[in-house]
mmCIF entry with sequence, helices, sheets and N, C-alpha, C, O atoms, coordinates in Angstrom:
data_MODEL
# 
_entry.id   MODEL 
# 
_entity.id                         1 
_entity.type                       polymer 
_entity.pdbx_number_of_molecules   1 
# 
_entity_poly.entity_id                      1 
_entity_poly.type                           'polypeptide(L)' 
_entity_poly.nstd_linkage                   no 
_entity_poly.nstd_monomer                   no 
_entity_poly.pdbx_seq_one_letter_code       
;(UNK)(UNK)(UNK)(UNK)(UNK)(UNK)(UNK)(UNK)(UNK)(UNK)(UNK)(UNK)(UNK)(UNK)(UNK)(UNK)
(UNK)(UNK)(UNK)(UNK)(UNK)(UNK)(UNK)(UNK)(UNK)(UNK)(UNK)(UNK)(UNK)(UNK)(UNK)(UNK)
(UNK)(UNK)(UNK)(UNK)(UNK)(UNK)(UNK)(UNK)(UNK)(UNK)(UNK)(UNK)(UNK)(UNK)(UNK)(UNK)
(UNK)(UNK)(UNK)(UNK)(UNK)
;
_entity_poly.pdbx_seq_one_letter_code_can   XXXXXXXXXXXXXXXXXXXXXXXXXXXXXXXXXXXXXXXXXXXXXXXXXXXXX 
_entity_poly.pdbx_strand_id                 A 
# 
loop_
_entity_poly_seq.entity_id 
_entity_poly_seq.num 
_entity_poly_seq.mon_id 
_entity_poly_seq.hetero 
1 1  UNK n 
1 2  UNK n 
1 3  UNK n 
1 4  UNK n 
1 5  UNK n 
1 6  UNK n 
1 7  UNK n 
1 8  UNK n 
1 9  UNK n 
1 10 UNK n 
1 11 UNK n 
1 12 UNK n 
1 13 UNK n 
1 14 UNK n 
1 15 UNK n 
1 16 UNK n 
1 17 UNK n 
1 18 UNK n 
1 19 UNK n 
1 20 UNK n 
1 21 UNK n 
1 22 UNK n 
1 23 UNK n 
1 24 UNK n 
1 25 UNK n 
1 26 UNK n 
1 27 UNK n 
1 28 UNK n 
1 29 UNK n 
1 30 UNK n 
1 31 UNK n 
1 32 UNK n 
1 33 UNK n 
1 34 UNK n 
1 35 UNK n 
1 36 UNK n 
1 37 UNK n 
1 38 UNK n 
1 39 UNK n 
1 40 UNK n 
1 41 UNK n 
1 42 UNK n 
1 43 UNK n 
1 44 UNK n 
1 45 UNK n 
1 46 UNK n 
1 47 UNK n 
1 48 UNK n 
1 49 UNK n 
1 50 UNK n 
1 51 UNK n 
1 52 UNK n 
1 53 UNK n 
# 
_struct_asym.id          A 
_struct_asym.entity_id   1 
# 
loop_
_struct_conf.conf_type_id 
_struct_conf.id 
_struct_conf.pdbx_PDB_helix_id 
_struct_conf.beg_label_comp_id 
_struct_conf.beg_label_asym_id 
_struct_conf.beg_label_seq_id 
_struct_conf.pdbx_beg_PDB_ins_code 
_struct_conf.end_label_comp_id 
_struct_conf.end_label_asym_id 
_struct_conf.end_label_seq_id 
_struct_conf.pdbx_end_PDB_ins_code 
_struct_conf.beg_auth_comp_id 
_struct_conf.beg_auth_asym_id 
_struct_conf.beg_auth_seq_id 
_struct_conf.end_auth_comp_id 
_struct_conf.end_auth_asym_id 
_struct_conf.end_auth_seq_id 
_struct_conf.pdbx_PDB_helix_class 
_struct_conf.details 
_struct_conf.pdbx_PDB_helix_length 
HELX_P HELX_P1 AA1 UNK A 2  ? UNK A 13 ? UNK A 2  UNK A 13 1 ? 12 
HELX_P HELX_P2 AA2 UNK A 23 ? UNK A 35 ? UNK A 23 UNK A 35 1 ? 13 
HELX_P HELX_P3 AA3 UNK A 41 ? UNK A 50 ? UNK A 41 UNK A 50 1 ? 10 
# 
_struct_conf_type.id          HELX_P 
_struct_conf_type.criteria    ? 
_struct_conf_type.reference   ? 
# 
loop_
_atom_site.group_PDB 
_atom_site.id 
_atom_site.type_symbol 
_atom_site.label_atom_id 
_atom_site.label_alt_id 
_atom_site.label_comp_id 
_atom_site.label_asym_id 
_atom_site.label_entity_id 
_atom_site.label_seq_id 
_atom_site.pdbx_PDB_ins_code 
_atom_site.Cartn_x 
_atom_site.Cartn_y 
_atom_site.Cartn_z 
_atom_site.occupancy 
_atom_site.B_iso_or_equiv 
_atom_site.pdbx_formal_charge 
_atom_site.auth_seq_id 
_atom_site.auth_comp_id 
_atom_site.auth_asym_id 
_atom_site.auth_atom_id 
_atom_site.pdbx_PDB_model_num 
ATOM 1   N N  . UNK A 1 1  ? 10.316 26.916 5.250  1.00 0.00 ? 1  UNK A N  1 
ATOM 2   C CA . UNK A 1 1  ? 9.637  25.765 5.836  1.00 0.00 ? 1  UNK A CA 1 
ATOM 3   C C  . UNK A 1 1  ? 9.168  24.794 4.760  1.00 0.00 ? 1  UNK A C  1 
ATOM 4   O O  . UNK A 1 1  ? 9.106  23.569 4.861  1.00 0.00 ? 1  UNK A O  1 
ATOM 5   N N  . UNK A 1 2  ? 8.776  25.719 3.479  1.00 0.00 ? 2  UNK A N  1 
ATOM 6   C CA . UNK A 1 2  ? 8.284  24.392 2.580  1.00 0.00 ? 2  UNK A CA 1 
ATOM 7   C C  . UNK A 1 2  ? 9.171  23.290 2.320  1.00 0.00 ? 2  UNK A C  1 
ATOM 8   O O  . UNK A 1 2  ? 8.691  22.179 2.093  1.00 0.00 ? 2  UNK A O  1 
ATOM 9   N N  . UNK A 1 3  ? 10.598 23.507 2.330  1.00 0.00 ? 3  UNK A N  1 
ATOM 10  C CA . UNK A 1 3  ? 11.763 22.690 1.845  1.00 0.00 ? 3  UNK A CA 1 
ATOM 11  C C  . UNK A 1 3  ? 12.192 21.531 3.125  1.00 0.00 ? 3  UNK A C  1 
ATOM 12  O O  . UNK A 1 3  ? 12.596 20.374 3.010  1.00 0.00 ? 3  UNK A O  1 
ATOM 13  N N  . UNK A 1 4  ? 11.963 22.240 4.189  1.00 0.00 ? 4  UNK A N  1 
ATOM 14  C CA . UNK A 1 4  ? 11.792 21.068 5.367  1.00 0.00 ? 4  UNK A CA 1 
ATOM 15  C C  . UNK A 1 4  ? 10.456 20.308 5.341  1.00 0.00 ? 4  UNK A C  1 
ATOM 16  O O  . UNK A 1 4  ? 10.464 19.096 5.558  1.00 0.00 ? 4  UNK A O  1 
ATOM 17  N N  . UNK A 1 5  ? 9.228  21.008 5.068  1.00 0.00 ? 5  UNK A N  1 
ATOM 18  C CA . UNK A 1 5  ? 8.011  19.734 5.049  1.00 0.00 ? 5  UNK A CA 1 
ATOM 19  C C  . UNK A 1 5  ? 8.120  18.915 3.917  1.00 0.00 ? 5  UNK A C  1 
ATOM 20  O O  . UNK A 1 5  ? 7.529  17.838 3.982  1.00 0.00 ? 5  UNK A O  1 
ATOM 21  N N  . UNK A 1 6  ? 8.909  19.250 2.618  1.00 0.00 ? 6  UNK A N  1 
ATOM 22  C CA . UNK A 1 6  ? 8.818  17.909 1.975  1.00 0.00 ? 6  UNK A CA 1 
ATOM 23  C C  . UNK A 1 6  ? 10.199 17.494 2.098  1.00 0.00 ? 6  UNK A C  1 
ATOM 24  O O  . UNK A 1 6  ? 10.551 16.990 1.032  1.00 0.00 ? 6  UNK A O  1 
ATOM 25  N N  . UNK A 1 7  ? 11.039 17.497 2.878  1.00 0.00 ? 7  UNK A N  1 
ATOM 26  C CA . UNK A 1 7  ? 11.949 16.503 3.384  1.00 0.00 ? 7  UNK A CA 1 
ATOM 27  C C  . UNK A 1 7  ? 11.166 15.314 4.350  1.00 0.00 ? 7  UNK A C  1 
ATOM 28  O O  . UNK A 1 7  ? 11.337 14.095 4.360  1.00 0.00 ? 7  UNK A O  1 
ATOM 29  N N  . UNK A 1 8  ? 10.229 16.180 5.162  1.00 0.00 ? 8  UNK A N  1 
ATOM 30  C CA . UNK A 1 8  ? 9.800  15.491 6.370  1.00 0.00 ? 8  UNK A CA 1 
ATOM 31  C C  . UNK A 1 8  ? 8.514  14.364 5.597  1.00 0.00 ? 8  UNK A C  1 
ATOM 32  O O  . UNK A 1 8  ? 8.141  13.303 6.097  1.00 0.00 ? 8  UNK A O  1 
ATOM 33  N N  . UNK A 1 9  ? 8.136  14.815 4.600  1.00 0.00 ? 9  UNK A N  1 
ATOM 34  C CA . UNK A 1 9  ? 7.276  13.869 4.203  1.00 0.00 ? 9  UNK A CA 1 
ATOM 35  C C  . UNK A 1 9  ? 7.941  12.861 3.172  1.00 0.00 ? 9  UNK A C  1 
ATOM 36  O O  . UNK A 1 9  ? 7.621  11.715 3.488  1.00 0.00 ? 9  UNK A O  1 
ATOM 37  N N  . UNK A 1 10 ? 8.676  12.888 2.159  1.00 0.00 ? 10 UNK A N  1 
ATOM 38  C CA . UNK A 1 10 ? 9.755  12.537 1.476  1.00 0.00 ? 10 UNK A CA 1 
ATOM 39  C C  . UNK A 1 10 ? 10.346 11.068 2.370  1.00 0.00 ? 10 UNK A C  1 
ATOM 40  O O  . UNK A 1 10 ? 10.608 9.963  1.894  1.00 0.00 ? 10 UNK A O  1 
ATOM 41  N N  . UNK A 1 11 ? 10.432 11.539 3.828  1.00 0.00 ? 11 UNK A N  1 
ATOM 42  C CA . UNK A 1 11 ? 11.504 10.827 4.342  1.00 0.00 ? 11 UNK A CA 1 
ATOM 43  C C  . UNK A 1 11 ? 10.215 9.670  5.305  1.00 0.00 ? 11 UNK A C  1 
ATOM 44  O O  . UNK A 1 11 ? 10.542 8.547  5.687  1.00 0.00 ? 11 UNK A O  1 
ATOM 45  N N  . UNK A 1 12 ? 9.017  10.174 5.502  1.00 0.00 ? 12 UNK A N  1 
ATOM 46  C CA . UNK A 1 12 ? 7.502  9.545  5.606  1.00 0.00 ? 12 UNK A CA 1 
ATOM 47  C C  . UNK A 1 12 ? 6.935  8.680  5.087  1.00 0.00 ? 12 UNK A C  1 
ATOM 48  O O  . UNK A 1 12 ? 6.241  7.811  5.614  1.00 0.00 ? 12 UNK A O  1 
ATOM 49  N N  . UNK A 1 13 ? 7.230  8.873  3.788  1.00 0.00 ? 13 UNK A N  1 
ATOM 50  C CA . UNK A 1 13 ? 7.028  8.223  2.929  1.00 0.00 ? 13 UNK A CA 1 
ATOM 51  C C  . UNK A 1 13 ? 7.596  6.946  2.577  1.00 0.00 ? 13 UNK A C  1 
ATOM 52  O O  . UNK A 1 13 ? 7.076  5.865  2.303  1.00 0.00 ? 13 UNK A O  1 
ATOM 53  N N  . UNK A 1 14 ? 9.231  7.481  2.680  1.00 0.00 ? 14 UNK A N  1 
ATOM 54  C CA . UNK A 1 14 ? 9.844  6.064  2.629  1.00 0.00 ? 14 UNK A CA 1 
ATOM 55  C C  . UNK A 1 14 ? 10.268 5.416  3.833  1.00 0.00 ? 14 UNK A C  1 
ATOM 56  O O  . UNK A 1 14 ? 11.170 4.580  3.896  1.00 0.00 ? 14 UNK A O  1 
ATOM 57  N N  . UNK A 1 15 ? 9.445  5.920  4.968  1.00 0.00 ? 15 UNK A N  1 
ATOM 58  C CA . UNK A 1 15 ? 9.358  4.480  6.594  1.00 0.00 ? 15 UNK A CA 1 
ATOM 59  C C  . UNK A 1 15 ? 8.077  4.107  6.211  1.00 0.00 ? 15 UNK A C  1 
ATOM 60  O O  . UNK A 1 15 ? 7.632  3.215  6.932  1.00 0.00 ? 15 UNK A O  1 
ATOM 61  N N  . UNK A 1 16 ? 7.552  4.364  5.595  1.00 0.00 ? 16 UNK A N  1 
ATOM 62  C CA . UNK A 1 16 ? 5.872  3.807  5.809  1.00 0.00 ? 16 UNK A CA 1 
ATOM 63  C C  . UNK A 1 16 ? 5.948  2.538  4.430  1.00 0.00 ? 16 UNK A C  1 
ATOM 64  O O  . UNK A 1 16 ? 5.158  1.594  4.387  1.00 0.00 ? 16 UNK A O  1 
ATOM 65  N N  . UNK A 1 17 ? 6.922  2.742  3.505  1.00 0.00 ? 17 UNK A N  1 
ATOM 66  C CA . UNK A 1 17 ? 7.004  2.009  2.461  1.00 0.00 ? 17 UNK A CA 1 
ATOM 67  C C  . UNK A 1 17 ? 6.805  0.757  2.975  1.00 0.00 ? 17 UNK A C  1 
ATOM 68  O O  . UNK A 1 17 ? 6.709  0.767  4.202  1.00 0.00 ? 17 UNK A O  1 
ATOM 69  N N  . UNK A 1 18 ? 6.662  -0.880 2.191  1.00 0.00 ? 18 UNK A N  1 
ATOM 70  C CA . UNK A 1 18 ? 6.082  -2.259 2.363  1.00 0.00 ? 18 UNK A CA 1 
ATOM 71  C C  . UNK A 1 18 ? 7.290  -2.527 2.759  1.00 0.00 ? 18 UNK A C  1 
ATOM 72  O O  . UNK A 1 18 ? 7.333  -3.412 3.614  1.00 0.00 ? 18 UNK A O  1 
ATOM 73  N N  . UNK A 1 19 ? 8.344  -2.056 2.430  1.00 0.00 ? 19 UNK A N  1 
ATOM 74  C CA . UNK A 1 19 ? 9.961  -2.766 2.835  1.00 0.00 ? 19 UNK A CA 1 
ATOM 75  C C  . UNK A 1 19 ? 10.360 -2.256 4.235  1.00 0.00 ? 19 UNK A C  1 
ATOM 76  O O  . UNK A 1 19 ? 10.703 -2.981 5.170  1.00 0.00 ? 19 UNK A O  1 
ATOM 77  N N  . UNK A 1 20 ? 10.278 -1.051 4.253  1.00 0.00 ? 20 UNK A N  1 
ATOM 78  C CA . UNK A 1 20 ? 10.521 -0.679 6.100  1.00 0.00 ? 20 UNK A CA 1 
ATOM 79  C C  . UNK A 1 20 ? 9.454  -0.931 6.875  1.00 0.00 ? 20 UNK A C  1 
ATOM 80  O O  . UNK A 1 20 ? 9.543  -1.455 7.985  1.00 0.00 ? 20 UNK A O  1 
ATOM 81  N N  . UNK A 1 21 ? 8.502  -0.610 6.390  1.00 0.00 ? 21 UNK A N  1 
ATOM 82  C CA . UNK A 1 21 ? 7.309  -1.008 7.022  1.00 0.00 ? 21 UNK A CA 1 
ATOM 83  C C  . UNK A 1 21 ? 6.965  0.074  9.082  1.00 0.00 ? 21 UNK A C  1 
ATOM 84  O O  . UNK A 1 21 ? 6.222  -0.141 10.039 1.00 0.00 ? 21 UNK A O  1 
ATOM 85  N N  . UNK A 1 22 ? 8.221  1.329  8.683  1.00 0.00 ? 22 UNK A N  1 
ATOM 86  C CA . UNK A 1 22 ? 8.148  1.848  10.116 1.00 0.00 ? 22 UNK A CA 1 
ATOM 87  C C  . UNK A 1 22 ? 7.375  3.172  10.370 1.00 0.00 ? 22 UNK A C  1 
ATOM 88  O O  . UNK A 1 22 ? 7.677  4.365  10.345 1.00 0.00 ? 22 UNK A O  1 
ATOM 89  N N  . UNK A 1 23 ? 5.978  2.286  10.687 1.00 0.00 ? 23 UNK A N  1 
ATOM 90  C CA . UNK A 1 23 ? 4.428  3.005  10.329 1.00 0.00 ? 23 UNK A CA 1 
ATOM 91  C C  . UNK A 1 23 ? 4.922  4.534  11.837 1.00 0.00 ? 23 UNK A C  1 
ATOM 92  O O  . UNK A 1 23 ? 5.036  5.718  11.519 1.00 0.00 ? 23 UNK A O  1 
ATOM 93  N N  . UNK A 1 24 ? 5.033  4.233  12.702 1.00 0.00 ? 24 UNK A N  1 
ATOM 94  C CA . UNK A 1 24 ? 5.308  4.977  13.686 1.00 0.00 ? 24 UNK A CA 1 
ATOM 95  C C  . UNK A 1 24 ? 6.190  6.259  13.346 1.00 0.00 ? 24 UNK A C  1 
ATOM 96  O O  . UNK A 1 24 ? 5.734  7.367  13.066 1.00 0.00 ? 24 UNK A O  1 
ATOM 97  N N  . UNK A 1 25 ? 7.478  5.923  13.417 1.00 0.00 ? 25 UNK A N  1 
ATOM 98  C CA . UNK A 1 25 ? 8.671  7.173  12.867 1.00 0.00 ? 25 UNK A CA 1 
ATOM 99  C C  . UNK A 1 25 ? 7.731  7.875  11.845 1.00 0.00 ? 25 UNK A C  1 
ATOM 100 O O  . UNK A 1 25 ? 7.462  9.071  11.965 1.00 0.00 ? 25 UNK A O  1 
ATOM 101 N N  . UNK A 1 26 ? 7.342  7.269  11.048 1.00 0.00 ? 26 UNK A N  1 
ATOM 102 C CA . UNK A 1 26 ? 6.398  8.044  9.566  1.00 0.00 ? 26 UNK A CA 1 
ATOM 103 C C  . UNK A 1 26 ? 5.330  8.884  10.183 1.00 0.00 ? 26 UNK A C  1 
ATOM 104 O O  . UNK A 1 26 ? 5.150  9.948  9.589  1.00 0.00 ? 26 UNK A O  1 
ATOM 105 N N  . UNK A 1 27 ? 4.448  8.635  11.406 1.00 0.00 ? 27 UNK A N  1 
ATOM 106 C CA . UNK A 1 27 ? 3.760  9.005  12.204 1.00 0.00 ? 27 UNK A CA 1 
ATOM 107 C C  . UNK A 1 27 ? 4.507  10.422 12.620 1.00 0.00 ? 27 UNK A C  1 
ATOM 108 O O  . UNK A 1 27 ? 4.050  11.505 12.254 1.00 0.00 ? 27 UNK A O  1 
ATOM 109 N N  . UNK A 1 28 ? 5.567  10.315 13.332 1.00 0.00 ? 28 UNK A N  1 
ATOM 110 C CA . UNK A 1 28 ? 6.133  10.988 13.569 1.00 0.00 ? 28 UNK A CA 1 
ATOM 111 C C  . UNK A 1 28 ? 6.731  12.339 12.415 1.00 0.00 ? 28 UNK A C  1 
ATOM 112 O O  . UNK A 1 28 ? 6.395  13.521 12.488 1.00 0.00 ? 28 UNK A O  1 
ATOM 113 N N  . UNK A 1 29 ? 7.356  11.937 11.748 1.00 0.00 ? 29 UNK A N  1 
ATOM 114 C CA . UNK A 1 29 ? 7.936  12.886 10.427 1.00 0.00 ? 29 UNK A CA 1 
ATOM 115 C C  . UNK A 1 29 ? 6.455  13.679 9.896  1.00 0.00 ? 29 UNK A C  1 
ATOM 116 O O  . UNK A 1 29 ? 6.481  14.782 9.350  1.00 0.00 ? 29 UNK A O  1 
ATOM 117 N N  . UNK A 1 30 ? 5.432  13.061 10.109 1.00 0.00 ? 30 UNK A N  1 
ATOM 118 C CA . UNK A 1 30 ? 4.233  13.486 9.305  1.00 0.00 ? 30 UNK A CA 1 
ATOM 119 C C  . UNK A 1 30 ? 4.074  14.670 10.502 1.00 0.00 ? 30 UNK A C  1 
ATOM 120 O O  . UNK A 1 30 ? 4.223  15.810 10.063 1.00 0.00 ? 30 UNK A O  1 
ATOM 121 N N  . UNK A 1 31 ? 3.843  14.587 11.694 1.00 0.00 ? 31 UNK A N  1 
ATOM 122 C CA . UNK A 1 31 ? 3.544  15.415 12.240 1.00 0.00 ? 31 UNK A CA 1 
ATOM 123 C C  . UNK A 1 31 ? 4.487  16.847 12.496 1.00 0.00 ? 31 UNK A C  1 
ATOM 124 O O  . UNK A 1 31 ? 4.199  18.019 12.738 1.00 0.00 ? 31 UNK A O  1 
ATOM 125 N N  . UNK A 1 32 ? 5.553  16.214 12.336 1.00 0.00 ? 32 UNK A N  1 
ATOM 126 C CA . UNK A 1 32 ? 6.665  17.626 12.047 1.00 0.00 ? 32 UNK A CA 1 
ATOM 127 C C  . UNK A 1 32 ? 6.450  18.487 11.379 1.00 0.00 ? 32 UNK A C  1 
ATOM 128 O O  . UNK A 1 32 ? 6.290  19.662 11.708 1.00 0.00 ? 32 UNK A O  1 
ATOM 129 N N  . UNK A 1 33 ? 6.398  17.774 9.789  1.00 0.00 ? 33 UNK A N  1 
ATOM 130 C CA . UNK A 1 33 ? 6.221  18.306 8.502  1.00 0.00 ? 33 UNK A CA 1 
ATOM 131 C C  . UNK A 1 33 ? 4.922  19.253 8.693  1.00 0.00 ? 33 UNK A C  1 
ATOM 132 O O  . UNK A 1 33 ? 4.832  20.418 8.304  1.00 0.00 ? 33 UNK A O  1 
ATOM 133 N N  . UNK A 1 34 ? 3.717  18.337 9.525  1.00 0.00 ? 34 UNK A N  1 
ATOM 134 C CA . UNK A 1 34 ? 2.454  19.704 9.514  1.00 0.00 ? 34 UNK A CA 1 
ATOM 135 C C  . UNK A 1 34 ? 2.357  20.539 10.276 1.00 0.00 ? 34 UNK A C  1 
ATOM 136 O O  . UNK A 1 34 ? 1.683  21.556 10.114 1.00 0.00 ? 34 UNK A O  1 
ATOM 137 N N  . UNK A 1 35 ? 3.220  20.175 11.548 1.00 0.00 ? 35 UNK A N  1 
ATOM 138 C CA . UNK A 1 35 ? 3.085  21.626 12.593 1.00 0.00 ? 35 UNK A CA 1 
ATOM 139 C C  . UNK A 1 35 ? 3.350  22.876 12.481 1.00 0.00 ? 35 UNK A C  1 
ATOM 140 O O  . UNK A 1 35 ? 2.797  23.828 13.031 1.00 0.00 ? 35 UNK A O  1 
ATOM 141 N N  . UNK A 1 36 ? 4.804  22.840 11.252 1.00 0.00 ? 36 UNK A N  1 
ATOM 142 C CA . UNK A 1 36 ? 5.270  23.713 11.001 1.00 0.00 ? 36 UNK A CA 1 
ATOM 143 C C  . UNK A 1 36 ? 4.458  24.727 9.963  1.00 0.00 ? 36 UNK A C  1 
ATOM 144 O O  . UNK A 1 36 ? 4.966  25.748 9.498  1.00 0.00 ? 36 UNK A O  1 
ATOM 145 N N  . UNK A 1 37 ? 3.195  24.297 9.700  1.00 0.00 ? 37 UNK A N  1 
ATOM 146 C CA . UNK A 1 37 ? 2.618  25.331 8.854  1.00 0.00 ? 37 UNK A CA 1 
ATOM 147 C C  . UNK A 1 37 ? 3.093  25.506 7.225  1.00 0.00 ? 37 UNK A C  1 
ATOM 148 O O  . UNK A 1 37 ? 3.343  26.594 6.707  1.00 0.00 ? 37 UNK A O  1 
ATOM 149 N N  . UNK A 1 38 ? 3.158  24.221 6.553  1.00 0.00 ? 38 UNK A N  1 
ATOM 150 C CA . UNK A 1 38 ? 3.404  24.225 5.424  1.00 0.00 ? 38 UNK A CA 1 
ATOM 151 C C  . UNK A 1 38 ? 2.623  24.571 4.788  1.00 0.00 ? 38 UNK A C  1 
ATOM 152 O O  . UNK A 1 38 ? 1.432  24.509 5.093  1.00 0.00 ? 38 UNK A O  1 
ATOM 153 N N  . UNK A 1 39 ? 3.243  25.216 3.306  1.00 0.00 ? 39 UNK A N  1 
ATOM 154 C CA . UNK A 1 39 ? 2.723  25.640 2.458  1.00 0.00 ? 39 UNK A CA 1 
ATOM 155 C C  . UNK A 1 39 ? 1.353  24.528 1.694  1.00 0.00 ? 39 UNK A C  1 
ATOM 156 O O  . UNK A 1 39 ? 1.520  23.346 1.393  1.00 0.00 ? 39 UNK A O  1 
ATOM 157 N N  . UNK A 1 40 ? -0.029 25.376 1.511  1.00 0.00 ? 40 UNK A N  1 
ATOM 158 C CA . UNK A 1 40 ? -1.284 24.097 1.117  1.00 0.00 ? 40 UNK A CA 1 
ATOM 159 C C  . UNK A 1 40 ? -1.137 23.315 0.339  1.00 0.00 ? 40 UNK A C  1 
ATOM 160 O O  . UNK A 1 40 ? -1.849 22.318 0.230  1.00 0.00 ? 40 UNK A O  1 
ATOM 161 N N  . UNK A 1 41 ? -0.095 23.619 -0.437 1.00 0.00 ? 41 UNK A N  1 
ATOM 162 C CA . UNK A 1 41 ? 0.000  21.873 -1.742 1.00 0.00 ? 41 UNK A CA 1 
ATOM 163 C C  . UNK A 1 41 ? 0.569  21.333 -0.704 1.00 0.00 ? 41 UNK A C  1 
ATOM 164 O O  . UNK A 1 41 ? -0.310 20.887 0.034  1.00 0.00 ? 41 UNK A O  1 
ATOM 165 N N  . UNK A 1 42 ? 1.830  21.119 -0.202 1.00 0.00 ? 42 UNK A N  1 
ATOM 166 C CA . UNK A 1 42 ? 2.717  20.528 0.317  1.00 0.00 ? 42 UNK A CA 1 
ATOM 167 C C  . UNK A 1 42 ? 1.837  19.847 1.983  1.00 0.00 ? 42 UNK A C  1 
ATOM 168 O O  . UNK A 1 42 ? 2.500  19.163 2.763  1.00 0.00 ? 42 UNK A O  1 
ATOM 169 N N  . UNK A 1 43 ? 0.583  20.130 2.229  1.00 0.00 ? 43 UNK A N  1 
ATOM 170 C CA . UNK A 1 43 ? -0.111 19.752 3.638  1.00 0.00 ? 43 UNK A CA 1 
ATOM 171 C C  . UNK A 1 43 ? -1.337 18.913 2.276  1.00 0.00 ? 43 UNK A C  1 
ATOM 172 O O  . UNK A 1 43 ? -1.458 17.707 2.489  1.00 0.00 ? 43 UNK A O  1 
ATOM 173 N N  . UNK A 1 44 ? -1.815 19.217 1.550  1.00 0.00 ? 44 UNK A N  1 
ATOM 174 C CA . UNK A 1 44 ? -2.711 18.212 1.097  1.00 0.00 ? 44 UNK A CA 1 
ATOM 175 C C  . UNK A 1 44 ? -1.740 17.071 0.516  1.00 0.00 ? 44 UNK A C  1 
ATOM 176 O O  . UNK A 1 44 ? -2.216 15.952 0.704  1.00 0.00 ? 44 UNK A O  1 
ATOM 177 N N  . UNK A 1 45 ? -0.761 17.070 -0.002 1.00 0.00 ? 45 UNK A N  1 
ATOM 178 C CA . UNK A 1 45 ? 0.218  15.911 -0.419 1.00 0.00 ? 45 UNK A CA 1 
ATOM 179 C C  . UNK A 1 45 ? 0.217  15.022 0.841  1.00 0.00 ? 45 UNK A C  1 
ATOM 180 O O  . UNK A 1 45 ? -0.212 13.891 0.611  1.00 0.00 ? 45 UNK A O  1 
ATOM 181 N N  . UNK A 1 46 ? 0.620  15.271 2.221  1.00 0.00 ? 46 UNK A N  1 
ATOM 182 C CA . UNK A 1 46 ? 0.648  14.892 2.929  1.00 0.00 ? 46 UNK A CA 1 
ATOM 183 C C  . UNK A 1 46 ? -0.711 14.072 3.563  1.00 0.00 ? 46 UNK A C  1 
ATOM 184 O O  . UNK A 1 46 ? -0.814 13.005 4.169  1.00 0.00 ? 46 UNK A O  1 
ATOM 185 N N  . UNK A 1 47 ? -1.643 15.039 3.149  1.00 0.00 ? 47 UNK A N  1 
ATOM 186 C CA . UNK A 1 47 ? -2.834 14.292 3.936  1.00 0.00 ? 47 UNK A CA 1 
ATOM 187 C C  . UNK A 1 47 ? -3.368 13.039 3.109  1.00 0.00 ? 47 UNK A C  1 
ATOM 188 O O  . UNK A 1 47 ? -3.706 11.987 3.650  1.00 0.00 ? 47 UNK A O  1 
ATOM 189 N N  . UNK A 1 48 ? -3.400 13.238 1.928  1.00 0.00 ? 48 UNK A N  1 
ATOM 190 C CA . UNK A 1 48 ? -3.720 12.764 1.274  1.00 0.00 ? 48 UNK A CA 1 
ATOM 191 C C  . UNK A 1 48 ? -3.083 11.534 1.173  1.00 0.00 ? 48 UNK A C  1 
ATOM 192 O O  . UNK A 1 48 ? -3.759 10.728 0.533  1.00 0.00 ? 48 UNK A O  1 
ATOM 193 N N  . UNK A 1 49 ? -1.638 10.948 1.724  1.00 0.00 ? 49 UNK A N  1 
ATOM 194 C CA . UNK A 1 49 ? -1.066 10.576 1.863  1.00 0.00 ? 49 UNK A CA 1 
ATOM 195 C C  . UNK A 1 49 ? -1.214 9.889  3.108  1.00 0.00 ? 49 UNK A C  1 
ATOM 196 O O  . UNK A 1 49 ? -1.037 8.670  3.105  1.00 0.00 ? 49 UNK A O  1 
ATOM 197 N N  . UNK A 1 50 ? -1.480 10.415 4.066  1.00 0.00 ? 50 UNK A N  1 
ATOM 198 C CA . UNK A 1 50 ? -2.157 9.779  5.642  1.00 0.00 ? 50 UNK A CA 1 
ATOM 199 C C  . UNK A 1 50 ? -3.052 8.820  4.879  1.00 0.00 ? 50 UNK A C  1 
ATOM 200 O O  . UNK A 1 50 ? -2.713 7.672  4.593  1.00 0.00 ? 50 UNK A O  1 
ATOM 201 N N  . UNK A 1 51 ? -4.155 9.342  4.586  1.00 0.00 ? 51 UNK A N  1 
ATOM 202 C CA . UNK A 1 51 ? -5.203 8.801  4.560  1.00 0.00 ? 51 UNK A CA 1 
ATOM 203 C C  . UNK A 1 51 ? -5.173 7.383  3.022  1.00 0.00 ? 51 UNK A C  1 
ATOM 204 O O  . UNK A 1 51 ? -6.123 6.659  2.723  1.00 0.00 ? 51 UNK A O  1 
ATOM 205 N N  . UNK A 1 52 ? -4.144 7.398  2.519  1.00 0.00 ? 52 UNK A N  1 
ATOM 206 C CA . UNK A 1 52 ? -4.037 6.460  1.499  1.00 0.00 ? 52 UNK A CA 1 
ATOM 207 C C  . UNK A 1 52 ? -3.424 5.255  1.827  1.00 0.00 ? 52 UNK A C  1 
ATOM 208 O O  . UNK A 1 52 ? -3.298 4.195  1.212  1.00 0.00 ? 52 UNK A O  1 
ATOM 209 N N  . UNK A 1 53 ? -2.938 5.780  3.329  1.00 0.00 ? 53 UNK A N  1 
ATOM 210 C CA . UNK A 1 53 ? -2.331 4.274  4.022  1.00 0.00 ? 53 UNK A CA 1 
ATOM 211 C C  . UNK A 1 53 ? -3.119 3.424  4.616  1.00 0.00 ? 53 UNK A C  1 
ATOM 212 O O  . UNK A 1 53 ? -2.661 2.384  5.088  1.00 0.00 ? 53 UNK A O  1 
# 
């Protein structure tokens, strides 16, 4: 699972970027990536990441 949550955030990351700007889908990928119970670096990267947007 860790190798799918940082695909899912990886790929989060770059819809939420200033050029795609596709805040939603990223919404989406983010919540994949945490349901699945990722490993704790790989869920604070992420949050930390929510919350920096």
């Amino acid at each position: 699972m860790q190798n799918q949550a940082v695909q899912f955030y990886i790929a989060a990351q770059q819809l939420a970027s200033v050029d795609c700007g596709e805040f939603k889908a990223a919404e989406r990928l983010i919540a994949t990536a945490l349901s699945g119970n990722p490993p704790e670096e790989i869920a604070l990267r992420i949050k930390r990441f929510i919350y920096s947007n």
